[in-house]
C-alpha angles and dihedrals in degrees: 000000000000119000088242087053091043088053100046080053088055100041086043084058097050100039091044095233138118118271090233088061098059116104114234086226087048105163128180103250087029099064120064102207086059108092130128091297106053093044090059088050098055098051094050089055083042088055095039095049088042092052088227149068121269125239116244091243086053091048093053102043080062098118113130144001095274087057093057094042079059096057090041087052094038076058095064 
């Protein structure tokens, strides 16, 4: 599975949608389902599929899906 694809799975998850809903171009601001929450959420799948904590720089670069494709290939 590619790191983009990996990280759609991830986003869908946090956001509680399905992976075919997320926007390729799926920003943080720009998709509904992407509040607080979610973004918890998503940092805490990001840490568990990368099998660490993230580092506060990397948590708050966090903006978009291409960010966290970055962080799912960075994995590999």
């Amino acid at each position: 599975m590619s790191a983009h694809a990996t990280a759609t799975r991830i986003l869908a998850g946090a956001l509680m949608i399905a992976e075919h809903d997320v926007p390729r171009d799926a920003r943080l601001g720009r998709v509904e389902q992407w509040d607080s929450l979610a973004h918890a959420r998503l940092l805490l799948a990001l840490e568990e599929n990368l099998g660490r904590l993230l580092t506060p720089d990397e948590a708050v670069a966090i903006e978009g899906l291409d960010d966290v494709a970055k962080l799912v290939d960075a994995k590999r």
